[in-house]
C-alpha angles and dihedrals in degrees: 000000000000123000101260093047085053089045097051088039077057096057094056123075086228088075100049083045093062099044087051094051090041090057101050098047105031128080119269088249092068100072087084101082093053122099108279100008090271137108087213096208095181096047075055098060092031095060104039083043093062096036091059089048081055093060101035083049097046098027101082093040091056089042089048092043089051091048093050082056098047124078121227098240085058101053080044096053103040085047079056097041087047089044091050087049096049089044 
């Protein structure tokens, strides 16, 4: 994969995810083949650490801002659409 690819996989929390799972189920000897020879447990942690503080962070802010958006009669009509579905 070229450098830049690795570079922008780095930036997204999917990435960190794999090579977590990867090192924890694959063999020892297949470190090898990660970047830098290292499973880098603590960038690990570091990263989806500070991924999860992000949305915790910027989630209540985007659900407050589309409810703002949103009238009560359609909240009101889609819950009853969904109920008559499920029932």
């Amino acid at each position: 994969m070229p450098e830049w690819a690795q570079w922008t996989a780095q930036a997204f929390p999917v990435y960190w995810l794999g090579l977590g799972m990867r090192s924890a189920l694959l063999p020892e000897s297949a470190v090898t083949v990660e970047i830098g020879e290292s499973w880098r447990h603590l960038e690990t942690v570091g990263v989806l650490t500070g991924w999860a503080i992000a949305g915790l962070v910027l989630a209540p802010v985007v659900l407050r801002r589309m409810a703002r958006r949103e009238s009560g009669s359609a909240v009101a009509e889609r819950r009853e659409k969904a109920l008559r579905r499920v029932g």
